[in-house]
C-alpha positions, 0 to 999 in steps of 0.5 A, spaced: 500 500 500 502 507 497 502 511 503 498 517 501 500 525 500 498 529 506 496 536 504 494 540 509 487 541 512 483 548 511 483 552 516 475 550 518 477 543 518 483 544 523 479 548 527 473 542 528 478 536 528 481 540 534 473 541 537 473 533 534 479 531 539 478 536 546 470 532 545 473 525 545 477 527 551 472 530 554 468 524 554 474 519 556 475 524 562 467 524 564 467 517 564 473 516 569 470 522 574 464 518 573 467 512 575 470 516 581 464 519 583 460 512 585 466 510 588 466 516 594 458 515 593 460 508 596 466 510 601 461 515 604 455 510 606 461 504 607 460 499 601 468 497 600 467 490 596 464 492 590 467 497 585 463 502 581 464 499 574 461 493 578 456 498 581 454 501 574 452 494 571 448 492 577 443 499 576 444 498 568 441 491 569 435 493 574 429 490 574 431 485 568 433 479 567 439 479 562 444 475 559 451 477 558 450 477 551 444 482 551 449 487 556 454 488 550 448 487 545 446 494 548 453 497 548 454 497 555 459 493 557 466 490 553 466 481 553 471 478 557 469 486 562 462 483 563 463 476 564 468 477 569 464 482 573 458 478 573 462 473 575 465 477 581 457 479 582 455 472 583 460 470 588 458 476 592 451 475 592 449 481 588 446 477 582 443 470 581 444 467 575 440 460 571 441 457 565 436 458 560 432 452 559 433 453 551 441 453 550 445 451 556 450 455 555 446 461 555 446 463 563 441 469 565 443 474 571 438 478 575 439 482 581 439 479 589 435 484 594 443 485 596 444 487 589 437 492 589 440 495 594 446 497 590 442 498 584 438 503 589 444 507 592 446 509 585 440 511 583 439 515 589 446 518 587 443 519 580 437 522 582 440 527 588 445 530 581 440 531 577 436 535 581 442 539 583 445 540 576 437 543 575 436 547 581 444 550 581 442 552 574 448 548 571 444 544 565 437 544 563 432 541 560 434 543 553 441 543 555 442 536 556 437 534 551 441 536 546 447 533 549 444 527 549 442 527 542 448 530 540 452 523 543 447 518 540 448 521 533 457 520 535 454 513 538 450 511 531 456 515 526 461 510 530 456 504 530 455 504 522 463 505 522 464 499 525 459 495 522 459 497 514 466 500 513 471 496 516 
């Protein structure tokens, strides 16, 4: 394969592929803050055992009852990060697991009153931070939608990229 010429960027260009890049890093650094956020939720009212990404799957889990495969299927989690922290999840009591009926090697996962009550601190946190992101003024209604709708159109970009190009 010829390595191409590289010609340089119009100005317009250079500028977006700057904001392009401080976004992604944005997201990276929020994800981390994010992690760190739950982890000092849980220091503060005495949970030790379990750690935020641990924490994160069991209030994405909820009410379901949910194999592996639909975890990643929903882009949540990466494969062997899943299979590892469900595993983990189980020996701690925070999740009942079951084959399923149909294909034996299929196991089913849903959370353990322990696990709800994980489940609950994290929404609670999420709660009490969406009340205060409004009521400070920091994010409205308008703002975060847009955010969200924002990443979602990234998400889909990234997604076909994925699927049709490579």
């Amino acid at each position: 394969m010829a390595l191409q010429e590289h010609t340089p960027m119009p100005a317009a260009e250079q500028a977006f592929m700057a904001s392009y890049l401080d976004a992604l890093a944005l997201v990276e650094r929020l994800h981390r803050l994010l992690l760190d956020v739950i982890k000092d939720e849980f220091e503060r009212v005495g949970v030790l055992e379990i750690n935020a990404v641990q924490a994160l799957l069991l209030f994405n889990i909820g009410d379901n009852e949910v194999t592996a495969g639909e975890l990643k299927s929903r882009g949540y989690y990466q494969g062997s990060n899943v299979s590892y922290n469900l595993k983990k999840l189980v020996e701690m009591d925070y999740m009942h697991h079951q084959r399923c009926e149909i294909d034996r090697r299929s196991v089913r996962v849903r959370l353990t009153p322990k696990g709800r009550e994980i489940r609950d601190i994290v929404s609670g946190l999420f709660e009490r931070q969406s009340r205060e992101l409004s009521e400070r003024e920091i994010l409205d209604t308008g703002g975060i939608d847009l955010i969200a709708a924002s990443l979602r159109r990234v998400e889909r970009y990234w997604s076909d990229q994925i699927r049709y190009i490579y």
